[in-house]
Biopython code that builds the backbone (N, CA, C, O; Angstrom):
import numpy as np
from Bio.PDB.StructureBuilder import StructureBuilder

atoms = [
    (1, "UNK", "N", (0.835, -1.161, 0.000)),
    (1, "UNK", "CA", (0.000, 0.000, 0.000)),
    (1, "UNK", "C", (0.884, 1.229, 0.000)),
    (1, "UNK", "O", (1.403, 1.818, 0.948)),
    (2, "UNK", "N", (0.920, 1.436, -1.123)),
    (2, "UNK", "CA", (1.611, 3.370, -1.246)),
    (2, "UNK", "C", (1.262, 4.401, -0.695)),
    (2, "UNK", "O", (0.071, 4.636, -0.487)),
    (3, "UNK", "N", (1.863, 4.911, -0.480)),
    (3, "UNK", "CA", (2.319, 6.635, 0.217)),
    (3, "UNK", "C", (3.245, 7.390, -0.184)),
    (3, "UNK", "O", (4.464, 7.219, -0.217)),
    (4, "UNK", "N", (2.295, 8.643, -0.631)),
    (4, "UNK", "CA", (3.789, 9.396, -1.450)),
    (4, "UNK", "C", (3.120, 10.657, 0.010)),
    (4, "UNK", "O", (2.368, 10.500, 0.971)),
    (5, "UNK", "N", (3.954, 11.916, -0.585)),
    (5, "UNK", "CA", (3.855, 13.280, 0.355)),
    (5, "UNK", "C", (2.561, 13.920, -0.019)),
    (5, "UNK", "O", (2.305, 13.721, -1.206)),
    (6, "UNK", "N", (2.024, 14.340, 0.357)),
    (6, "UNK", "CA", (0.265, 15.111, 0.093)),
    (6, "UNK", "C", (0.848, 16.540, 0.733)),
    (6, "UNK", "O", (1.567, 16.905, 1.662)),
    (7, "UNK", "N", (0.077, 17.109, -0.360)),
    (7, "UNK", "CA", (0.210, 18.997, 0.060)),
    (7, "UNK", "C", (-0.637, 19.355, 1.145)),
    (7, "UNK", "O", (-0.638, 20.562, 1.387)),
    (8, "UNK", "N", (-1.346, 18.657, 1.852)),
    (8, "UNK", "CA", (-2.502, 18.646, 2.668)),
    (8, "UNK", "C", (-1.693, 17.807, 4.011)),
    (8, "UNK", "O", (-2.185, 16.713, 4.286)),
    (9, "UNK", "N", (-0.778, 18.153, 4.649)),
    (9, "UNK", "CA", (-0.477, 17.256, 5.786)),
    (9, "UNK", "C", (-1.445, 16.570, 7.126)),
    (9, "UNK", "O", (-1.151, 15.897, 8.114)),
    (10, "UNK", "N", (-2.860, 17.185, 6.523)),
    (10, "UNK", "CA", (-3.874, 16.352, 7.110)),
    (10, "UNK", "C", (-4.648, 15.169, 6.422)),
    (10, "UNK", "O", (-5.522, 14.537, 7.015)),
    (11, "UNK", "N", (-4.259, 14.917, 5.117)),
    (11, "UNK", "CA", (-4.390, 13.922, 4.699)),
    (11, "UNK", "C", (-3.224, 12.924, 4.342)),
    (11, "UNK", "O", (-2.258, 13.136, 3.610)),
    (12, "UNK", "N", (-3.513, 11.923, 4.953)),
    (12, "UNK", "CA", (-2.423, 10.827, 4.741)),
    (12, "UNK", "C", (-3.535, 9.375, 4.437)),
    (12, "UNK", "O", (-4.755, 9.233, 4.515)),
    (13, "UNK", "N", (-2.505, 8.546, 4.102)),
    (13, "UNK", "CA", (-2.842, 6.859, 3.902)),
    (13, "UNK", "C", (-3.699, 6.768, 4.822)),
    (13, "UNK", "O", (-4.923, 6.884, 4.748)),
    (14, "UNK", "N", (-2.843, 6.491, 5.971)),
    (14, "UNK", "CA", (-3.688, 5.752, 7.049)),
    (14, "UNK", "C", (-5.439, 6.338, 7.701)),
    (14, "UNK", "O", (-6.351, 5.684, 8.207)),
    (15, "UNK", "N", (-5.318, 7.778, 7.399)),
    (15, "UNK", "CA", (-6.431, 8.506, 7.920)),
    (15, "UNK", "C", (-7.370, 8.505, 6.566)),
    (15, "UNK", "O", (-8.470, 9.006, 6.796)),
    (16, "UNK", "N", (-7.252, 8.207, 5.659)),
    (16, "UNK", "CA", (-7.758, 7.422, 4.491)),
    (16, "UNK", "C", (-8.341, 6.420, 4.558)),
    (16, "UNK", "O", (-9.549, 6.448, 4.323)),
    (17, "UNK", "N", (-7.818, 5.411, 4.835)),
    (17, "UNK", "CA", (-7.862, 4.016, 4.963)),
    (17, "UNK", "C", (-9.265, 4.111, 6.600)),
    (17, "UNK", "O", (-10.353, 3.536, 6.614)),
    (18, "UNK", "N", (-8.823, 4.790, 7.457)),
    (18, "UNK", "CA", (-9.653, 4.444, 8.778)),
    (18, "UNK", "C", (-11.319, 5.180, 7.661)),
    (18, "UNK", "O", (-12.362, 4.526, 7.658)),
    (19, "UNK", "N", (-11.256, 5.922, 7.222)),
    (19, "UNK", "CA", (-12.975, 6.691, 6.677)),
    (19, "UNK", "C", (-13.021, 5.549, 5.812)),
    (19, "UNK", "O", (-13.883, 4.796, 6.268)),
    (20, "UNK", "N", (-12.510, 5.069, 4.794)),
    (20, "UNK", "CA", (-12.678, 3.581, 3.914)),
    (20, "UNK", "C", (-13.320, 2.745, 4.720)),
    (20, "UNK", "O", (-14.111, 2.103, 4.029)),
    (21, "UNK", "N", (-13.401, 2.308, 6.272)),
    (21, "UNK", "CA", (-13.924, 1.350, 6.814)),
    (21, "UNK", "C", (-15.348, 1.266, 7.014)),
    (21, "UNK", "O", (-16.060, 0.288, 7.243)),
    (22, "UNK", "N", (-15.856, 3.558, 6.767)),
    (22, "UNK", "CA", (-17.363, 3.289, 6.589)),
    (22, "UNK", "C", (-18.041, 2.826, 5.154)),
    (22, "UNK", "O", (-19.250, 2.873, 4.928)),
    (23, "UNK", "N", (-17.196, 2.444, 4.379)),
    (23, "UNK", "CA", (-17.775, 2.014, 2.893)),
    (23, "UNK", "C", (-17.776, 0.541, 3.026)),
    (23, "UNK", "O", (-16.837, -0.255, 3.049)),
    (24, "UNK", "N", (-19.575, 0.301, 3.139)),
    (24, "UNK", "CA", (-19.707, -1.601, 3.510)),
    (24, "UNK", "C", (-19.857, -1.900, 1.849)),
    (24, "UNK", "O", (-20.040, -1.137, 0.901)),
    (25, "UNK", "N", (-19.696, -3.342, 1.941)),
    (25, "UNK", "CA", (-20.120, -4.429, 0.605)),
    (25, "UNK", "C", (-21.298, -4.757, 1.149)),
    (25, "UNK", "O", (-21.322, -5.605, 2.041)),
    (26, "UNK", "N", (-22.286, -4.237, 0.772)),
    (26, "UNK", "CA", (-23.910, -4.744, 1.282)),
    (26, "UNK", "C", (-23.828, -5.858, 0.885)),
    (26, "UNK", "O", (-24.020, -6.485, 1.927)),
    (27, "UNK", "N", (-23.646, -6.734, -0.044)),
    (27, "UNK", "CA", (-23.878, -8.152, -0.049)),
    (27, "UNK", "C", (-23.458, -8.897, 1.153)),
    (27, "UNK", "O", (-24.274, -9.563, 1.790)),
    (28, "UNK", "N", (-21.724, -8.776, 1.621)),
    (28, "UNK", "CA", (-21.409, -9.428, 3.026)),
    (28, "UNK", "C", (-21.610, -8.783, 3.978)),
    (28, "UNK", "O", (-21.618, -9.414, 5.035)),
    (29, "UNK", "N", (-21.804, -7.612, 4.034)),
    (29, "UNK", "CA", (-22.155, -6.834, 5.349)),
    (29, "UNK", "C", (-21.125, -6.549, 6.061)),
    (29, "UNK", "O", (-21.011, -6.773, 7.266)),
    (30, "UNK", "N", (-20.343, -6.050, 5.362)),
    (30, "UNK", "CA", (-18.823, -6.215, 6.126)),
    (30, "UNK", "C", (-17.691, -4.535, 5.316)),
    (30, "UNK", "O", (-17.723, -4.377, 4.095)),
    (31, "UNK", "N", (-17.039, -3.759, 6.012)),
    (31, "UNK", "CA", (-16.494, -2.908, 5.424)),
    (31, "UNK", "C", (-15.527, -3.209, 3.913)),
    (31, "UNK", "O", (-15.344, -4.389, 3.614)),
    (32, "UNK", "N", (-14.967, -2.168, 3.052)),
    (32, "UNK", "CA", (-13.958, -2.688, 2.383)),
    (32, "UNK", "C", (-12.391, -3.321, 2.939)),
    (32, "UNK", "O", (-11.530, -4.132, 2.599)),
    (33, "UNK", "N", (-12.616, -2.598, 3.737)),
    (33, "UNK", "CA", (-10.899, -2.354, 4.072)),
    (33, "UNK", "C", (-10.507, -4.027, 4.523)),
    (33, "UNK", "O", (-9.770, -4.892, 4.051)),
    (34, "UNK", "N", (-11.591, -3.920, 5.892)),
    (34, "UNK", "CA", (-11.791, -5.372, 6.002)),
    (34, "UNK", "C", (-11.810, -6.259, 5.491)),
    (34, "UNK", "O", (-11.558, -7.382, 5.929)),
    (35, "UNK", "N", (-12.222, -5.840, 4.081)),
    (35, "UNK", "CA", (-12.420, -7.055, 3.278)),
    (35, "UNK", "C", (-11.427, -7.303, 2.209)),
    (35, "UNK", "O", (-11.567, -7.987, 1.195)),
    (36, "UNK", "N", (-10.189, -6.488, 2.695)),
    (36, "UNK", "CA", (-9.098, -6.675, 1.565)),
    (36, "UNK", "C", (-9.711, -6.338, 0.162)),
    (36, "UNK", "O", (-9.755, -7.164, -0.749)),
    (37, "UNK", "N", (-10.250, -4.860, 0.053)),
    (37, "UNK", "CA", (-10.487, -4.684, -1.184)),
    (37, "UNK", "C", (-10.136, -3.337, -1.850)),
    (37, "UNK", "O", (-10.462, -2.928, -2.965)),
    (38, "UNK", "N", (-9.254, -2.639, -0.714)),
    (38, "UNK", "CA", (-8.856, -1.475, -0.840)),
    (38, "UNK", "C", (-7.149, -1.999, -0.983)),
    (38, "UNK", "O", (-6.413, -2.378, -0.072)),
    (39, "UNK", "N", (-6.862, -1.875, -2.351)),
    (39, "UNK", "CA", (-5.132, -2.291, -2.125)),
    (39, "UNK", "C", (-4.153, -1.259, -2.127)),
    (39, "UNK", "O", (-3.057, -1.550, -1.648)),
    (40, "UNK", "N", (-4.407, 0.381, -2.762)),
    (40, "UNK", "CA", (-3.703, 1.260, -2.574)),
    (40, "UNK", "C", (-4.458, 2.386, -2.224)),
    (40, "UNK", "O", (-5.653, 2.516, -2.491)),
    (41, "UNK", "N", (-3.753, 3.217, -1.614)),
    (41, "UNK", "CA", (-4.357, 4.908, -1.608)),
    (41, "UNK", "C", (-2.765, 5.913, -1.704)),
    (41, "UNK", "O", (-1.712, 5.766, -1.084)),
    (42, "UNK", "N", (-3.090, 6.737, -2.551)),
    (42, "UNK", "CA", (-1.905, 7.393, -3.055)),
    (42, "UNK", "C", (-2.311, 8.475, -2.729)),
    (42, "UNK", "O", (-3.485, 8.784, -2.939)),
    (43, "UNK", "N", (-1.638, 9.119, -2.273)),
    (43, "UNK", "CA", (-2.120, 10.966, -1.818)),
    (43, "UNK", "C", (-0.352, 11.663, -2.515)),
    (43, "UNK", "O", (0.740, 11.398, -2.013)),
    (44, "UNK", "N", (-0.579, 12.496, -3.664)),
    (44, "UNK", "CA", (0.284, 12.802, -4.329)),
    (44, "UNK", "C", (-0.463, 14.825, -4.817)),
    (44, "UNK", "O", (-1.653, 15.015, -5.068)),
    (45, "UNK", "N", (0.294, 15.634, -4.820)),
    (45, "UNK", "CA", (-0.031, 16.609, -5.070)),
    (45, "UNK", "C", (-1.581, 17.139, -4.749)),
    (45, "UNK", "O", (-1.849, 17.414, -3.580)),
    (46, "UNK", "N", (-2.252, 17.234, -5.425)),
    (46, "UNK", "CA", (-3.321, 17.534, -5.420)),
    (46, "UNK", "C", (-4.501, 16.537, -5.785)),
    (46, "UNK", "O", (-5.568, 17.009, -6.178)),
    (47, "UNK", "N", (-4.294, 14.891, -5.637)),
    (47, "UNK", "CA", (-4.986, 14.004, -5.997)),
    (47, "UNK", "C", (-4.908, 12.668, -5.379)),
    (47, "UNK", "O", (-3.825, 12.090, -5.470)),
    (48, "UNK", "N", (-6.071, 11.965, -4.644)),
    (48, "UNK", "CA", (-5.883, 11.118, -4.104)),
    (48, "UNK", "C", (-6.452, 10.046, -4.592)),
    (48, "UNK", "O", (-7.673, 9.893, -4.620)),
    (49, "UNK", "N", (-5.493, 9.093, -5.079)),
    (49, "UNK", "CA", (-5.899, 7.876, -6.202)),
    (49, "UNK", "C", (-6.033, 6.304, -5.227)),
    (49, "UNK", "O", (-5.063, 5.701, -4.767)),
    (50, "UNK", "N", (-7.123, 5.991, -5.123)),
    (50, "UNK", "CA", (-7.623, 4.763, -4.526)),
    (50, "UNK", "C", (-7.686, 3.720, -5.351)),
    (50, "UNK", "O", (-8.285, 3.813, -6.422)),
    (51, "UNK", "N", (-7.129, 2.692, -4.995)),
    (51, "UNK", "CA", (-7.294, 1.400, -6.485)),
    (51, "UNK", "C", (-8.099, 0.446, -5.060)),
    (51, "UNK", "O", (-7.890, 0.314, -3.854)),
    (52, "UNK", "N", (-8.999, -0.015, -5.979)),
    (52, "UNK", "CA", (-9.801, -1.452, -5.054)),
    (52, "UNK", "C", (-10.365, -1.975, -6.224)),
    (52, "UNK", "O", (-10.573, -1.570, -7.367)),
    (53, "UNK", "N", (-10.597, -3.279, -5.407)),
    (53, "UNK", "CA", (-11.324, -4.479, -6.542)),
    (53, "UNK", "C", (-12.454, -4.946, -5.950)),
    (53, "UNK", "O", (-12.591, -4.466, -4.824)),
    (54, "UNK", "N", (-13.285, -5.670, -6.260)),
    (54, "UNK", "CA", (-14.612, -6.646, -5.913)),
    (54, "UNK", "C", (-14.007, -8.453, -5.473)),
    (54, "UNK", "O", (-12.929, -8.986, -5.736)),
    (55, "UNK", "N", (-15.009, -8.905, -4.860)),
    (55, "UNK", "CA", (-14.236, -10.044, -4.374)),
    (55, "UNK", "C", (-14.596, -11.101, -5.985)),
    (55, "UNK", "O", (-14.104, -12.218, -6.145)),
    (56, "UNK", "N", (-15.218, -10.646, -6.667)),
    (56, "UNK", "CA", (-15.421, -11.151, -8.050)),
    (56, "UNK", "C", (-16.118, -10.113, -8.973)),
    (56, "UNK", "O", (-17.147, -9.481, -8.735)),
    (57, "UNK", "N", (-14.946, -10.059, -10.617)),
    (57, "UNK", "CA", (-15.759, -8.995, -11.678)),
    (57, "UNK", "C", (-17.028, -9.174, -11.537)),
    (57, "UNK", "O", (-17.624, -8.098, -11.486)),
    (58, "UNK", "N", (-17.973, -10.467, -11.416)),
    (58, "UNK", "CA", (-19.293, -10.154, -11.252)),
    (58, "UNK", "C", (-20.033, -9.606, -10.294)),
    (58, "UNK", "O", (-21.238, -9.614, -10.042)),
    (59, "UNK", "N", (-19.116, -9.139, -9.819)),
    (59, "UNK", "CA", (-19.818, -8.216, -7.771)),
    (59, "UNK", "C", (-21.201, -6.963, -8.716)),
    (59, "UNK", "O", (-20.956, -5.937, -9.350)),
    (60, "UNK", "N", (-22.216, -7.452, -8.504)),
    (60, "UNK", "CA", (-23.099, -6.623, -9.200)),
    (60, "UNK", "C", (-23.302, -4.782, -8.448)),
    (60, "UNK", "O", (-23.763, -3.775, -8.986)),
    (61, "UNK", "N", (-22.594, -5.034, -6.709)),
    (61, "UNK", "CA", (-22.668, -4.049, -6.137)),
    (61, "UNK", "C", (-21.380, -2.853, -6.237)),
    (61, "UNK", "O", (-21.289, -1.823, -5.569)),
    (62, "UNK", "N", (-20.444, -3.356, -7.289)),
    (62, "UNK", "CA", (-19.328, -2.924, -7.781)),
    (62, "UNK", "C", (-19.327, -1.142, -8.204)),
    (62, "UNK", "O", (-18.520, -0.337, -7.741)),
    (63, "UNK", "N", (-20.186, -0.887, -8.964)),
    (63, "UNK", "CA", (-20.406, 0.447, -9.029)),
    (63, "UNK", "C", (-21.325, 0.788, -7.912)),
    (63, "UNK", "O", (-21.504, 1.997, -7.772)),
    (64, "UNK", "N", (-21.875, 0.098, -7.184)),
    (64, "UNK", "CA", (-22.408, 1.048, -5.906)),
    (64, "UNK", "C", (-21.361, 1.346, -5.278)),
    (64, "UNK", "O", (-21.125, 2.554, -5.253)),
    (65, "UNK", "N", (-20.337, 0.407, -4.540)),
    (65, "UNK", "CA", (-19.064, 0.566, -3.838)),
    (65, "UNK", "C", (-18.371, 2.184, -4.509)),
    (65, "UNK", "O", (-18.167, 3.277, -3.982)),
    (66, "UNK", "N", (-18.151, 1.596, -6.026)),
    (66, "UNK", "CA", (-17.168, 2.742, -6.287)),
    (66, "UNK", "C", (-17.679, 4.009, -6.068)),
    (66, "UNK", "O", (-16.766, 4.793, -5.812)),
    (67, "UNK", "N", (-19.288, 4.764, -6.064)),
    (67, "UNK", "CA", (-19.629, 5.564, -5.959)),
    (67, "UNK", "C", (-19.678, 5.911, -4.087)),
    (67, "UNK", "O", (-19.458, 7.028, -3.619)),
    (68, "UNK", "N", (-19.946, 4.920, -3.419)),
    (68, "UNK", "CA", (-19.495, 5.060, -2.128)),
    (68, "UNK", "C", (-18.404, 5.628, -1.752)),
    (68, "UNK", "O", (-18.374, 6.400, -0.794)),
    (69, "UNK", "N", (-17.218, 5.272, -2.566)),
    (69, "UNK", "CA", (-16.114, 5.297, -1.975)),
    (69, "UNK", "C", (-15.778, 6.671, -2.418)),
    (69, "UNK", "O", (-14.985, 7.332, -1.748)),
    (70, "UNK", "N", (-16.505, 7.321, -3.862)),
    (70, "UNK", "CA", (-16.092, 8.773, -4.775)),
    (70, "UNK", "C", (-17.231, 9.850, -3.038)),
    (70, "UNK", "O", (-17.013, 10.762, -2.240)),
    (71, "UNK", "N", (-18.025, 9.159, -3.285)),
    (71, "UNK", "CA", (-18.435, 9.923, -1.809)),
    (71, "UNK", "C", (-18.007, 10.284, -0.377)),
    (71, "UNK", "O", (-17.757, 11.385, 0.113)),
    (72, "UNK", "N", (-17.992, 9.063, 0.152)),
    (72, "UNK", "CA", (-17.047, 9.596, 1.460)),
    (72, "UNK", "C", (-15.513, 9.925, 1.046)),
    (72, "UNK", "O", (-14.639, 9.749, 1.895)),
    (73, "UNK", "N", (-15.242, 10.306, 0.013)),
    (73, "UNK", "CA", (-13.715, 10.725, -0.343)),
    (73, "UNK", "C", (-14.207, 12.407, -0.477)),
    (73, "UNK", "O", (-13.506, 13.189, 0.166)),
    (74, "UNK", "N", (-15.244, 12.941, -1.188)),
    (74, "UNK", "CA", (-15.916, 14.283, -1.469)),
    (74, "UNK", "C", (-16.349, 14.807, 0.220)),
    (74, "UNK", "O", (-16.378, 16.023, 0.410)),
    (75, "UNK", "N", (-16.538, 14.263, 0.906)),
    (75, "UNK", "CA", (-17.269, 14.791, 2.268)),
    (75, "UNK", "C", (-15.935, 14.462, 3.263)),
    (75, "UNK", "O", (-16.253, 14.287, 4.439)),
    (76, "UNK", "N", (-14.967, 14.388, 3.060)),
    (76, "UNK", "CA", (-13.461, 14.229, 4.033)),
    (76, "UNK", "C", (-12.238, 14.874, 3.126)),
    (76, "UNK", "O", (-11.400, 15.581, 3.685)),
    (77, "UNK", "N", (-12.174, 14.641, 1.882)),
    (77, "UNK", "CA", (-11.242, 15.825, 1.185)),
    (77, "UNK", "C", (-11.232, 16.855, 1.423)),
    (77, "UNK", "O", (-12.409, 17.185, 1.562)),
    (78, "UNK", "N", (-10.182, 18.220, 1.683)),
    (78, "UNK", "CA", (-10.275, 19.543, 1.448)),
    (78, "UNK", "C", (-10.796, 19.686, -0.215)),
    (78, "UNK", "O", (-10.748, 18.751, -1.014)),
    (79, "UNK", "N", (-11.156, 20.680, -0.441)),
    (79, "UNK", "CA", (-11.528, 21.181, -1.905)),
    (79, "UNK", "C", (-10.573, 21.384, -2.630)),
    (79, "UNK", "O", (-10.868, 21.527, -3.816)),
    (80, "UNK", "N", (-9.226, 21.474, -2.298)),
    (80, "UNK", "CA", (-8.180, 21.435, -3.288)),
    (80, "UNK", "C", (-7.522, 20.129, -3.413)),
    (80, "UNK", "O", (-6.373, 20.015, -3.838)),
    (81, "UNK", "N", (-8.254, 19.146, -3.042)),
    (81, "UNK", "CA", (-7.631, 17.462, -3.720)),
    (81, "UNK", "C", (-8.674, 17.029, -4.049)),
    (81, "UNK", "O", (-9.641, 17.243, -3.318)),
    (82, "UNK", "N", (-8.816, 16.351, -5.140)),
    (82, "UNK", "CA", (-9.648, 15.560, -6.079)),
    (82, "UNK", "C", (-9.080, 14.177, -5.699)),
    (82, "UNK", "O", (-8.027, 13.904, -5.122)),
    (83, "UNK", "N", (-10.241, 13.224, -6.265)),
    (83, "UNK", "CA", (-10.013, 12.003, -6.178)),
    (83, "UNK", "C", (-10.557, 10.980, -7.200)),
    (83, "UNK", "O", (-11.615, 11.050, -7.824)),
    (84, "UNK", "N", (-9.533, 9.933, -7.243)),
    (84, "UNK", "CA", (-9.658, 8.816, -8.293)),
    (84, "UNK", "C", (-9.849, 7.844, -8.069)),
    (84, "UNK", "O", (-9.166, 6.937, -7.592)),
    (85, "UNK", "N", (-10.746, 7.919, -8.371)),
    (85, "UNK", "CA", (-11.239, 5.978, -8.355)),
    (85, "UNK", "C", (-10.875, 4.969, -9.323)),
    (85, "UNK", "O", (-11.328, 5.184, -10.447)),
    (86, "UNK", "N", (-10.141, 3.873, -9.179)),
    (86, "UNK", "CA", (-9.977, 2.751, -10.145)),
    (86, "UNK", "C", (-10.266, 1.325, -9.282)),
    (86, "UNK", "O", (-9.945, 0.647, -8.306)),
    (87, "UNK", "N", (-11.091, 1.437, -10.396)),
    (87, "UNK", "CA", (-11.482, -0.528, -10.169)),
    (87, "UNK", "C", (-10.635, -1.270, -10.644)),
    (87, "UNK", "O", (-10.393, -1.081, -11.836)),
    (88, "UNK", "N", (-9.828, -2.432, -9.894)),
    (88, "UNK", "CA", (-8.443, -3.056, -10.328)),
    (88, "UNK", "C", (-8.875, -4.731, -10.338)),
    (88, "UNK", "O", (-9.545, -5.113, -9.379)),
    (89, "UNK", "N", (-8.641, -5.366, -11.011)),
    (89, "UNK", "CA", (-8.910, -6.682, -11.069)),
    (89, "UNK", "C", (-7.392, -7.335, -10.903)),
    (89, "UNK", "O", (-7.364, -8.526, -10.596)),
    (90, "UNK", "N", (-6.216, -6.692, -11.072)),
    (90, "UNK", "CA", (-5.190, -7.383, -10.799)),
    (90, "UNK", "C", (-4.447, -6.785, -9.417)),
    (90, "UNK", "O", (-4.474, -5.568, -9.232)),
    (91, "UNK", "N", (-3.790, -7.657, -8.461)),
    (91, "UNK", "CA", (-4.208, -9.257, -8.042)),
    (91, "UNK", "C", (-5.832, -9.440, -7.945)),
    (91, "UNK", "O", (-6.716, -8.784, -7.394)),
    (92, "UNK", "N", (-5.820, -10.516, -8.657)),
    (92, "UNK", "CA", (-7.322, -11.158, -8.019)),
    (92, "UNK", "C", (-7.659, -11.027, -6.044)),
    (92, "UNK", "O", (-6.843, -10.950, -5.125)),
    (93, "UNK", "N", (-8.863, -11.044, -6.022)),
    (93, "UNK", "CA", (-8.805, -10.780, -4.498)),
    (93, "UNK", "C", (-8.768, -12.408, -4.405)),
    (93, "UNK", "O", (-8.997, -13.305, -5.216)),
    (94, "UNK", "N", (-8.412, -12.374, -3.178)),
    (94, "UNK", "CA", (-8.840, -13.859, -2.356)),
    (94, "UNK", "C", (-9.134, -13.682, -0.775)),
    (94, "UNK", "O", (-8.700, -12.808, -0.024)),
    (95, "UNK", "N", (-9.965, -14.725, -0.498)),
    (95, "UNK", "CA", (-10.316, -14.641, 0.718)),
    (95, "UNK", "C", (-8.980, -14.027, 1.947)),
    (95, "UNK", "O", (-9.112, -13.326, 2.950)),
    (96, "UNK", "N", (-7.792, -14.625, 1.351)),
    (96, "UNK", "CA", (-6.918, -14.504, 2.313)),
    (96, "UNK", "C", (-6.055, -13.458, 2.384)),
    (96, "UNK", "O", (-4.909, -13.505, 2.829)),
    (97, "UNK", "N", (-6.977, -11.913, 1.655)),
    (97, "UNK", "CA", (-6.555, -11.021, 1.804)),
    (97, "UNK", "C", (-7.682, -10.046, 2.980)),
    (97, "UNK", "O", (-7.435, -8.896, 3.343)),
    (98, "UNK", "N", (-8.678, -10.705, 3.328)),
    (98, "UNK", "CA", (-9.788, -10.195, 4.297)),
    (98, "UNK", "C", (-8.822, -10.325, 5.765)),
    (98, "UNK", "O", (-8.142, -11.316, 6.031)),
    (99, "UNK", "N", (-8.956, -8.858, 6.799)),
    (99, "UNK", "CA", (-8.251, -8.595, 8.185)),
    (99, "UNK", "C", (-8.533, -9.853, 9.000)),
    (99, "UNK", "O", (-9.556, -10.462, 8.689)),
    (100, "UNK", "N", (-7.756, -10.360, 10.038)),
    (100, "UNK", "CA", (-8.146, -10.754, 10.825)),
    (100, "UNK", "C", (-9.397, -10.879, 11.356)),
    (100, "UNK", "O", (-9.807, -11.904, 11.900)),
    (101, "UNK", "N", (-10.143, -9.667, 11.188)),
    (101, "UNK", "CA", (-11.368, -9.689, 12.168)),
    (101, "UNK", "C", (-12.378, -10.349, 10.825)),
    (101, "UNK", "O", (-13.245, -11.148, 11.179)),
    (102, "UNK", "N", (-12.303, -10.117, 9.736)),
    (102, "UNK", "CA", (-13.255, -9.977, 8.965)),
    (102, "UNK", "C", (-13.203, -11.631, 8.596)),
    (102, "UNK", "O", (-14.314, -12.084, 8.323)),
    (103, "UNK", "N", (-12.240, -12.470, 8.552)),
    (103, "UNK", "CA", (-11.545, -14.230, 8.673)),
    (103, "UNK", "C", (-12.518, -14.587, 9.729)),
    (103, "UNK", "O", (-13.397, -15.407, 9.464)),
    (104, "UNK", "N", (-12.413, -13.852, 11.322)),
    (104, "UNK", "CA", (-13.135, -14.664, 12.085)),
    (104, "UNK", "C", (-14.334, -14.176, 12.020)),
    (104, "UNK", "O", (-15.014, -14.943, 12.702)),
    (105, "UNK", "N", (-14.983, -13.376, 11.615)),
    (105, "UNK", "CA", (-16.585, -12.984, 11.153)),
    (105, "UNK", "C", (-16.796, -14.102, 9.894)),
    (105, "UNK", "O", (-17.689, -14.902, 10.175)),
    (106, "UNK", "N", (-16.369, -14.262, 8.986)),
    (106, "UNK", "CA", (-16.806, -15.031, 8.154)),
    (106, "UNK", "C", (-16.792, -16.382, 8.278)),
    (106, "UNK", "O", (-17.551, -17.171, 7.715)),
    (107, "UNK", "N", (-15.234, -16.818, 9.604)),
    (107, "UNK", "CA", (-15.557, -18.495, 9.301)),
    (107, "UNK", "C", (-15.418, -18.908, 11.338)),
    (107, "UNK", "O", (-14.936, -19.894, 11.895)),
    (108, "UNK", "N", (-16.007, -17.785, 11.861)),
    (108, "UNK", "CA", (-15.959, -17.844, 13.249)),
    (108, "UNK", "C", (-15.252, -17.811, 14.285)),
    (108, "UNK", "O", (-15.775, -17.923, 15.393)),
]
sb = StructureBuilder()
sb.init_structure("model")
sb.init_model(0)
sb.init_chain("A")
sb.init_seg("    ")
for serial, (resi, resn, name, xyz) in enumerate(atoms, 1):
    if name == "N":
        sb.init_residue(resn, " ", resi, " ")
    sb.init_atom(name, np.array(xyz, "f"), 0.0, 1.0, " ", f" {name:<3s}", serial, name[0])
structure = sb.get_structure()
């Protein structure tokens, strides 16, 4: 997960990544982050580029997510960083990229 310098020293990765945890996958009921589906966040000049994937291309809730995620990025950005969304299919996700917590929510 990348990190470059942001002109905004109140935005970084990690304080990125913690607002990402309110964007659920309504199908599992479970956040992204958690769910290993957020693989980068880049905060570079004036633009903060998020790459995530679906746990399969057929995730029909795929453009709901991405518009989730163009949202709570618009309501926590300052107005002078924009943001990018890319849907990434490479690496494939796999289960065994879901947190700790989200492993024992799914298999107990």
């Amino acid at each position: 997960m990348a990190t470059s310098a942001s002109a905004d020293p109140e935005v970084d990765t990690e304080s990125l990544f913690r607002v990402l945890h309110s964007v659920m996958d309504p199908e599992l009921g479970m956040n992204i982050v958690d769910l290993g589906l957020v693989y980068r966040i880049d905060v570079a000049d004036d633009t903060v580029t998020v790459d995530l994937t679906m746990t399969s291309p057929a995730c029909p809730m795929g453009e709901m997510i991405v518009e989730d995620v163009y949202a709570v990025l618009r309501e926590t950005l300052p107005s002078s960083l924009h943001a990018i969304v890319n849907l990434v299919w490479s690496p494939p996700w796999a289960p065994s990229m879901m947190s700790d917590a989200a492993k024992r929510h799914f298999h107990g």
